[in-house]
C-alpha positions in Angstrom: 35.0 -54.0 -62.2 33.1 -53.2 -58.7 35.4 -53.6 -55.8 34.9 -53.9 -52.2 31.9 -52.2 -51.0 31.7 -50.7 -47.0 29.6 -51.3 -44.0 26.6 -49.8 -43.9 24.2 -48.7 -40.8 25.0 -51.0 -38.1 28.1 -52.8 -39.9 26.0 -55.4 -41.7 27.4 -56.3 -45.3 25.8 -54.5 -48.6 23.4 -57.2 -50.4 25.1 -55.7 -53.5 26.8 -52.9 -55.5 25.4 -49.4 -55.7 23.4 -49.2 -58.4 25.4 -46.3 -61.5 24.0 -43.1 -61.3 21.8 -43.4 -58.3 21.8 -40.3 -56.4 22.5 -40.3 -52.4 19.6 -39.7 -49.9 19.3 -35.9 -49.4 20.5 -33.9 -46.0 18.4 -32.2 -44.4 20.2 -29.1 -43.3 19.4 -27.5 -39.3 16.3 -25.6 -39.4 16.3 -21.5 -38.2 14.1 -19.4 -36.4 11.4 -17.5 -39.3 13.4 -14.1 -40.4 10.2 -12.4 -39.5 10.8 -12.8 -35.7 13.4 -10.0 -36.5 10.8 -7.3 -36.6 10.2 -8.3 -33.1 13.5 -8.9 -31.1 14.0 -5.5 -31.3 10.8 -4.2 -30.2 10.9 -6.8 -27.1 14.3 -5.2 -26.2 13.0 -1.5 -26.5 12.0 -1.3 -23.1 15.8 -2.4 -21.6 16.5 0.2 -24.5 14.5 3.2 -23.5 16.1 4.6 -20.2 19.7 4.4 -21.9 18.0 6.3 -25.2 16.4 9.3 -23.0 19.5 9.5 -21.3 21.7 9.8 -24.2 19.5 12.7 -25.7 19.1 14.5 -22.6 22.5 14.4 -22.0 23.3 15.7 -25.3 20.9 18.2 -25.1 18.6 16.8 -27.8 21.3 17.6 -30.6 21.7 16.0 -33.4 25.0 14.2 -32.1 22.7 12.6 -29.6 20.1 11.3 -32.1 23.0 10.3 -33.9 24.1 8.4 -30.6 20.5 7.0 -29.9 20.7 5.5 -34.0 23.5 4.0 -33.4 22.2 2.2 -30.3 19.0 1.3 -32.1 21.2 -0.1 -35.2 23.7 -2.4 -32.4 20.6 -3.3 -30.9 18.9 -5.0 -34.8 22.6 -6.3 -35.3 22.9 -8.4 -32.5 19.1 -9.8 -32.8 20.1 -10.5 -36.7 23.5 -11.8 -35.1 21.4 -14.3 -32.5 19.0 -15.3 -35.4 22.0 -16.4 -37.8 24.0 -18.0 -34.9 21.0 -20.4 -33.8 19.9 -23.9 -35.6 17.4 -26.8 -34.1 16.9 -30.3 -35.6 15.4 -34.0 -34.5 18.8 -36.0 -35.0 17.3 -39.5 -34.6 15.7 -40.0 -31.4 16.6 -36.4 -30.0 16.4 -32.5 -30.3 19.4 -30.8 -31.4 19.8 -26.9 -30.6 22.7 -25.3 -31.5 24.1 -21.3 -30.8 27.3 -20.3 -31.8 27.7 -16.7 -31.1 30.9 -16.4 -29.4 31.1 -20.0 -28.2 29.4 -23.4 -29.6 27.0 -23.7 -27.2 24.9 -27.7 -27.9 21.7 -28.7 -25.8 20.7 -32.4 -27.0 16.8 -33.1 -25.2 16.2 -37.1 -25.6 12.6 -37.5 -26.9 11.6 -39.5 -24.3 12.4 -37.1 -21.6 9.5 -34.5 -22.8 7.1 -34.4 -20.8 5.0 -31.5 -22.6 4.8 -29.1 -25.5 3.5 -25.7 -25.7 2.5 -23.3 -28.0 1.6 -19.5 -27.6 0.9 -17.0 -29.9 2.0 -13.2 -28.2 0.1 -10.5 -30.1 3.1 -9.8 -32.1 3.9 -13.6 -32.9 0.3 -13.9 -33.9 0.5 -10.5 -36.2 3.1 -12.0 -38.3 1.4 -15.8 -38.2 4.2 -16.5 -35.8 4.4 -18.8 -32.5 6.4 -19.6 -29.5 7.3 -23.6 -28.7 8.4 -24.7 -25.4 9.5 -27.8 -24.0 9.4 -28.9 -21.0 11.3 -32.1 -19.6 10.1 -32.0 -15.8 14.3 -31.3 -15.2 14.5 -27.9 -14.8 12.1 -26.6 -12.2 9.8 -24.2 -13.1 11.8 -23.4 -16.6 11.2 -25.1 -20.0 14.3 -27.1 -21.3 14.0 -25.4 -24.4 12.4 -22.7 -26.4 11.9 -21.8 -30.0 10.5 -18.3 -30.2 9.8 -17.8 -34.2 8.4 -20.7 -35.9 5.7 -20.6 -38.4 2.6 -21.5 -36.6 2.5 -24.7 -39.3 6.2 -25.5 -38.2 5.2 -25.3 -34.6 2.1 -28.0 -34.9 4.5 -29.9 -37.5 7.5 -30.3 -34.7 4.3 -30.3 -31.7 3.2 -33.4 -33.1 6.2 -35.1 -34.1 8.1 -34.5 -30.8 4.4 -35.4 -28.9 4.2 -38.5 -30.5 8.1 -40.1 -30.7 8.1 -39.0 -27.0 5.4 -41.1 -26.2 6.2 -43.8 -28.5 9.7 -43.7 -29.5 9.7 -47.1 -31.6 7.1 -46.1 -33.8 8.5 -44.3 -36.9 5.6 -44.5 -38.8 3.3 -41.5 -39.3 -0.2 -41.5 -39.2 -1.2 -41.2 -42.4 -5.1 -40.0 -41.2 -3.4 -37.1 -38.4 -3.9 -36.6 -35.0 -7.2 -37.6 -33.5 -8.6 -34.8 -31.7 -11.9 -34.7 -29.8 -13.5 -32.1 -27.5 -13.4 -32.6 -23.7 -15.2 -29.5 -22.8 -15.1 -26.0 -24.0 -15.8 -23.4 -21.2 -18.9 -20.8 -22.3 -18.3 -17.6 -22.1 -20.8 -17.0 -19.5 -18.9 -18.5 -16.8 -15.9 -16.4 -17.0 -18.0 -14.1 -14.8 -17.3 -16.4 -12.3 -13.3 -15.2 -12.5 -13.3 -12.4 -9.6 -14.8 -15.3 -7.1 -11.3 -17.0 -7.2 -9.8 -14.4 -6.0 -6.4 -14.0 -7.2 -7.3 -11.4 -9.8 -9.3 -9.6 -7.5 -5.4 -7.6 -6.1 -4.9 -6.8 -9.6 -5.6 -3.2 -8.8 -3.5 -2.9 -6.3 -0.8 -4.7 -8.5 -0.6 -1.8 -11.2 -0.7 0.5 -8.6 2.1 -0.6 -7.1 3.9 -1.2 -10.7 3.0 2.7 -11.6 4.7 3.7 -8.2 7.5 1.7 -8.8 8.4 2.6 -12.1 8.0 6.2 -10.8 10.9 6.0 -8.4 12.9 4.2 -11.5 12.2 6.9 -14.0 12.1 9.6 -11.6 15.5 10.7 -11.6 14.9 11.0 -15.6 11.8 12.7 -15.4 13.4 15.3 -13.4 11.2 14.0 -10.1 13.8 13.4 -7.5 13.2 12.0 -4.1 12.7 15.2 -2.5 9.7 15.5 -4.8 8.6 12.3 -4.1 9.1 12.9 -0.2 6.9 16.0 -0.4 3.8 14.4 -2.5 4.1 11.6 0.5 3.6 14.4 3.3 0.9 16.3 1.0 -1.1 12.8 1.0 -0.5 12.5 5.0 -1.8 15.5 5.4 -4.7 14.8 3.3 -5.9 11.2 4.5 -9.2 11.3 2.7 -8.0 11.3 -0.7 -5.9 8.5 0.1 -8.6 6.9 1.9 -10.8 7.6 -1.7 -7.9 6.4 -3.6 -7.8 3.2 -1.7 -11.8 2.5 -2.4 -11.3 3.0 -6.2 -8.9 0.4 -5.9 -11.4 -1.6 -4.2 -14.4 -0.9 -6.2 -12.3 -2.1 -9.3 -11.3 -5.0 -7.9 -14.1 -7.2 -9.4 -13.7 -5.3 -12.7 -10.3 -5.7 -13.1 -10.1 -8.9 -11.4 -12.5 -10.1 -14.1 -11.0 -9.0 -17.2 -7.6 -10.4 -16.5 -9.1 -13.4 -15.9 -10.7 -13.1 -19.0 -7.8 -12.1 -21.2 -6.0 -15.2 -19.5 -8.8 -17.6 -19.6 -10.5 -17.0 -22.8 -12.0 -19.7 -25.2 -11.3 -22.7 -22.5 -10.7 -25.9 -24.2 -9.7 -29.3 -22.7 -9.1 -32.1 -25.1 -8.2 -35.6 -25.9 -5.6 -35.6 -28.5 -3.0 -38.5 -29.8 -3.0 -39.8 -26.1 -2.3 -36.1 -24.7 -4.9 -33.5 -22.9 -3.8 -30.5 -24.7 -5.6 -27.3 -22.5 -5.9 -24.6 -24.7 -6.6 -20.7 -23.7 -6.0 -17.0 -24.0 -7.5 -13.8 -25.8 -4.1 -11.9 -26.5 -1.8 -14.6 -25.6 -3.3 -17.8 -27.0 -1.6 -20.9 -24.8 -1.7 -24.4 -26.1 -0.8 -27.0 -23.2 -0.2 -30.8 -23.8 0.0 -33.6 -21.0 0.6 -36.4 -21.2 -1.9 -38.8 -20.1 -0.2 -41.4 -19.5 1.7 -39.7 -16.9 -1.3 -38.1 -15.5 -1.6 -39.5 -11.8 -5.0 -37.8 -10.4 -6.3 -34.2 -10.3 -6.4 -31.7 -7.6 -10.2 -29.7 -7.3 -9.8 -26.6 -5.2 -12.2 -24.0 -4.6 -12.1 -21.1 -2.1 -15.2 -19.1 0.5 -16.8 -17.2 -2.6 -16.4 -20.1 -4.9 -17.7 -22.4 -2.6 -20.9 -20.4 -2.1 -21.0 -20.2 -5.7 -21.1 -23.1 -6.4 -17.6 -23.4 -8.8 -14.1 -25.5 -9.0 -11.1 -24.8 -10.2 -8.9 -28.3 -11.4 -5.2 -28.7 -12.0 -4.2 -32.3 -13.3 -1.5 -34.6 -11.3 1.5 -35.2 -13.5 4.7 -36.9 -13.2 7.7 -35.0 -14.4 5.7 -31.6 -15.0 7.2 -28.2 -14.5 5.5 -25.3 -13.5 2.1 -27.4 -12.5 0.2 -24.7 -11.4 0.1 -22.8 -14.4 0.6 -25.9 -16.9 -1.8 -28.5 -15.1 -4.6 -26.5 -15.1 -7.7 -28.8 -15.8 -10.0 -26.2 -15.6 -10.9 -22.7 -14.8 -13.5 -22.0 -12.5 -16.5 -24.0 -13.3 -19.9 -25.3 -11.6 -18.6 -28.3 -9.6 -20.6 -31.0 -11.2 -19.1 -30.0 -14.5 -15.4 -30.4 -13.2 -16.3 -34.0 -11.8 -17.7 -35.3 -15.0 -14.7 -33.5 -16.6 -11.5 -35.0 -14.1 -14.0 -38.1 -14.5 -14.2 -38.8 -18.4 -10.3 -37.1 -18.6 -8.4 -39.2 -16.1 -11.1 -41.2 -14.1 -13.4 -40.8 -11.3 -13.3 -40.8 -7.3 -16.4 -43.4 -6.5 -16.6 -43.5 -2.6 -17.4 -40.9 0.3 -14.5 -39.0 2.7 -14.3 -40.1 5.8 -15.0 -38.1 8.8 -12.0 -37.4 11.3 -12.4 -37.6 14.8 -13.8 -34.9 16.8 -10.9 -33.8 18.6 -9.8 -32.5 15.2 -12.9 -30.4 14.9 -11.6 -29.3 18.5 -8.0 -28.2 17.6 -10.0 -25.9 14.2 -11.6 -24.1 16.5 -8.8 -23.8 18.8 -6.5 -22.4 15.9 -9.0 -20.2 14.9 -10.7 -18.0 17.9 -7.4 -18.3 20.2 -5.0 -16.3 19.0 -7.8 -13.8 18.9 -9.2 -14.3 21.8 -6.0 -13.3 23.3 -5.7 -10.4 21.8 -9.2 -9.5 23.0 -8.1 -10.7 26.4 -5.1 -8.1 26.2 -6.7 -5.0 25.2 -9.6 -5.1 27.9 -6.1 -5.3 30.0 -4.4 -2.1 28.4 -7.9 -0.6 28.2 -7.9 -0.7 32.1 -4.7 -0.3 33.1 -4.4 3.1 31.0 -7.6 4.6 30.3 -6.6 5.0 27.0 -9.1 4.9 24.1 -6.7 4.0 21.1 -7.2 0.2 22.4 -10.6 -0.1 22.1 -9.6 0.2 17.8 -7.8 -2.5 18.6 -10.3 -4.7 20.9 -13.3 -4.5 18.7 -11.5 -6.1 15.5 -10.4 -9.2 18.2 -13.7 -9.8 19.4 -15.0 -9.7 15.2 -12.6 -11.9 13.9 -12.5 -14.3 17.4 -16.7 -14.7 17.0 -16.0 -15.0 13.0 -13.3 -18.0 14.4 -16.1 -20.1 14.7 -17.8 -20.7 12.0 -14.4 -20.9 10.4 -13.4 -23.5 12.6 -16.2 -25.8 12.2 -16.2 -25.0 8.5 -12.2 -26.3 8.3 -13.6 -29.3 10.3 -16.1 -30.2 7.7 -13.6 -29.7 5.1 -11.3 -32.8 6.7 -11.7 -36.2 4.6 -9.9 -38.8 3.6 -11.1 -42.1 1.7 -9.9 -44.8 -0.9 -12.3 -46.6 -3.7 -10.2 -49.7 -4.7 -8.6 -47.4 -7.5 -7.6 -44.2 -6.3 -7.5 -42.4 -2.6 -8.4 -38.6 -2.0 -7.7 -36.4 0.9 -9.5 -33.0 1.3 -8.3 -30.0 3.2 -8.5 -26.3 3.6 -11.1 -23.9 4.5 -10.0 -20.3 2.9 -8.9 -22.7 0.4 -10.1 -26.0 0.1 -8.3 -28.5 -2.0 -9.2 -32.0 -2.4 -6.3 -34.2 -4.3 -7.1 -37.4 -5.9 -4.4 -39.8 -6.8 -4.4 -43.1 -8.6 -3.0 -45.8 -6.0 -0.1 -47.0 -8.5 1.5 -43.8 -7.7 1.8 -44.0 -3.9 5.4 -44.2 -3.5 5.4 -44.7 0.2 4.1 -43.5 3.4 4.9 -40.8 6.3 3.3 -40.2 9.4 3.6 -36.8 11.0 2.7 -35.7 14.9 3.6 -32.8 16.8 3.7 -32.8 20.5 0.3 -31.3 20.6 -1.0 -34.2 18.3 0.5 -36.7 20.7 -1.3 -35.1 23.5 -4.5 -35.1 21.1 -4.1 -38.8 20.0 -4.2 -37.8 16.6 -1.5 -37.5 13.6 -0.8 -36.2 9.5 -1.1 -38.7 7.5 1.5 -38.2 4.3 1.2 -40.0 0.9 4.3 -40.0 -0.8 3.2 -39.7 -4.6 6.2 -38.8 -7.5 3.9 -36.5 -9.0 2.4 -33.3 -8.5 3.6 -31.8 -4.9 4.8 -34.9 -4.0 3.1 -35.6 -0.9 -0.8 -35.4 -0.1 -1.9 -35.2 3.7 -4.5 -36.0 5.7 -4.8 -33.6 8.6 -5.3 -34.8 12.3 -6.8 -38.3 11.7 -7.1 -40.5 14.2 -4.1 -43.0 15.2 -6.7 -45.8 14.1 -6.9 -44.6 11.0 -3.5 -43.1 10.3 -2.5 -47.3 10.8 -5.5 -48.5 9.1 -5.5 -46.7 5.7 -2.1 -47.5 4.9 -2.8 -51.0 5.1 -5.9 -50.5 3.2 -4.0 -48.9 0.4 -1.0 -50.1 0.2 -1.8 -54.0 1.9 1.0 -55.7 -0.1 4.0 -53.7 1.8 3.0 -54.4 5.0 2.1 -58.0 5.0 6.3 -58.9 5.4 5.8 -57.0 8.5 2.7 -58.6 10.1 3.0 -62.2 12.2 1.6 -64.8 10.6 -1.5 -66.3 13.3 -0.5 -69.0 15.3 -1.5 -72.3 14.7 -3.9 -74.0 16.4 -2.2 -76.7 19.0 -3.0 -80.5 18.2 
């Protein structure tokens, strides 16, 4: 005799009884970290680790109650990481990602699938020793944070949940998967060859001066430990006063290994360069000892941004970060491209998001006027007051100071008329670009659809020059692109060009003609 059977799913009636003996549909129990990431928490906590440890044993007097001490803090220290690995579980409950902590409180972050925006995967050299890799998620929420990581997964697990949280994100009704896998094809893949091209964009060239700095710093931390206390330190300072030209030779090693250093960070980072097209995402992928794996979506891609500075420009070479809605951390995760020969980033930002088809505009000349202004007046001035202190005391210590003004006022110059060339704006029909910069020239392109609204900018000294700063409000990227010092013409005209169908309410309709 069958009785009443329940609801199922959404309430709607059973057609008819469960069939004897059929078993249920299986659970599918939270998913953990892989147990091999426990050979590396404790290594990654070693250094927050080490000062505590050398303290213990010298305190103690290297005995063997301080190794005993020190073993005991190593052994707390592989507890709690086995402790942390136990207490945390992730899952895809229906349309969203589920992780779960419970250490000493339940701790629950739920990430709807169609808020990610991107996924990444990197492999640290220790990940990638024991096949492992690092997935973050990123929901444009959080700033410049991911919304949530999963450091230990299988590399297999991480392209598994990469794929399925990549494509339910961008299409959240389909539930179907693609039986053939993802379609993947090759944008561009950066040769080798041009990653000498990595000290021109000048970043990596301070990296000498960087570790320097780091090895001084973690002097004064350890110092105290290492039995070197601030007297010492003091007394190595005045031994170096007193003998400028080893610092002086000190300071040109730096500078002599700035191209050499500069250029093999920026080949560590930048290593293998791929962009491609894959399941409706640009996944960027790079890295020698960190490998990084970067997916955008392109659907929320808005433009591209092409900068280049002085050495890359005489080169020849671009660098490209990609306009994206939602996108945390853009400079590091929008990157495009490394530096490349500029006709190669075109026909790349061209085939990967679309093409800027029409010339910049000139601005007028009294912006070319307020460049050259900005840039030989404040040194001119300078100039002007040393030949003053030069005269007034005799003294010779200001002629050190005159001869760098006059170099860097005549060097204003061309710098002025270079920022002057730099100056464009323009609009195809499809998307508009504005271009900027001189020690750093950056030209955005943006798609017209995401112009959110306008802003115009002027300073008293703009209203005096009859010229203004243009602002296109985009909700992507840095939210606002300018156009520098265009005219007053222009700064009415382009709007309208752009944008015609929000200011038509706004504009009289022309008078009839009387009968």
């Amino acid at each position: 005799m069958t009785g009443p059977v329940p609801p199922q799913g959404d309430g709607a009636p059973q057609a008819g009884p469960e069939p004897m003996g059929e078993a249920p549909p299986p659970v599918r129990a939270p998913l953990r970290l892989h147990p091999k990431v426990l050979l590396i928490d404790p290594v990654r906590m070693l250094p927050s680790l080490l000062l505590p440890l050398v303290g213990v044993l010298f305190v103690g007097g290297f005995s063997a109650r301080s190794y005993i001490w020190a073993a005991l803090g190593v052994a707390g220290t592989v507890a709690f990481a086995v402790v942390r690995w136990a207490t945390f579980t992730y899952e895809i409950v229906g349309d969203r990602l589920e992780t779960k902590r419970s250490l000493i409180s339940r701790s629950v972050r739920t990430i709807p699938l169609e808020r990610i925006r991107g996924v990444d995967v990197s492999t640290p050299p220790m990940h990638r020793l024991l096949g492992l890799a690092v997935l973050k998620i990123d929901t444009g929420a959080s700033g410049d944070d991911e919304e949530a990581e999963l450091d230990g997964v299988t590399l297999e697990e991480a392209e598994r949940l990469k794929s399925v949280l990549l494509r339910r994100a961008a299409r959240p009704e389909v539930h179907v998967p693609h039986p053939a896998g993802p379609q993947e094809r090759v944008i561009v893949s950066v040769p080798r060859r041009w990653l000498l091209y990595g000290p021109l964009s000048g970043a990596y060239l301070l990296t000498p001066f960087a570790l320097a700095g780091g090895a001084i710093g973690l002097a004064f931390q350890w110092g105290d430990d290492l039995g070197l206390d601030q007297d010492a330190a003091w007394s190595a300072g005045e031994w170096l006063w007193g003998h400028p030209y080893l610092l002086l030779v000190a300071v040109l090693l730096l500078v002599v290994a700035m191209p050499f250093t500069g250029g093999l960070m920026y080949a560590i980072f930048n290593w293998d360069f791929r962009l491609k097209r894959r399941d409706g995402y640009l996944v960027a992928e790079r890295g020698l000892i960190n490998r990084r794996s970067v997916s955008l979506e392109s659907s929320r891609v808005r433009g591209y941004e092409i900068v280049d500075g002085l050495a890359e420009r005489w080169a020849g070479v671009v660098r490209a970060w990609a306009i994206v809605t939602g996108l945390g951390d853009s400079q590091t995760r929008g990157q495009l491209l490394p530096d490349v020969p500029r006709p190669v980033a075109h026909q790349v930002t061209g085939e990967a998001i679309g093409p800027y088809l029409a010339t910049l505009r000139a601005h007028p000349p009294v912006a070319r006027n307020r460049r050259l202004f900005r840039a030989v007046f404040p040194w001119a001035v300078l100039a002007v007051a040393s030949v003053l202190a030069v005269w007034a005391t005799g003294s010779a210590l200001w002629w050190v100071l005159l001869v760098p003004a006059l170099l860097l006022a005549g060097a204003g110059v061309p710098l002025g008329l270079d920022r002057y060339a730099s100056l464009g704006h323009g609009y195809d029909g499809v998307r508009l670009a504005v271009r900027s910069g001189s020690l750093r020239r950056s030209q955005a392109v943006v798609e017209r659809r995401a112009v959110v609204g306008w802003r115009l900018r002027q300073t008293w000294f703009q209203r005096r020059a009859g010229v203004l700063t243009l602002i296109a409000g985009v909700g992507a990227g840095k939210g606002g692109y300018s156009a520098i010092d265009v005219s007053e013409a222009q700064g009415a005209a382009f709007p309208a060009e752009v944008t015609p169908e929000w200011l038509a309410p706004f504009l009289e309709p022309p008078t009839p003609p009387a009968s």
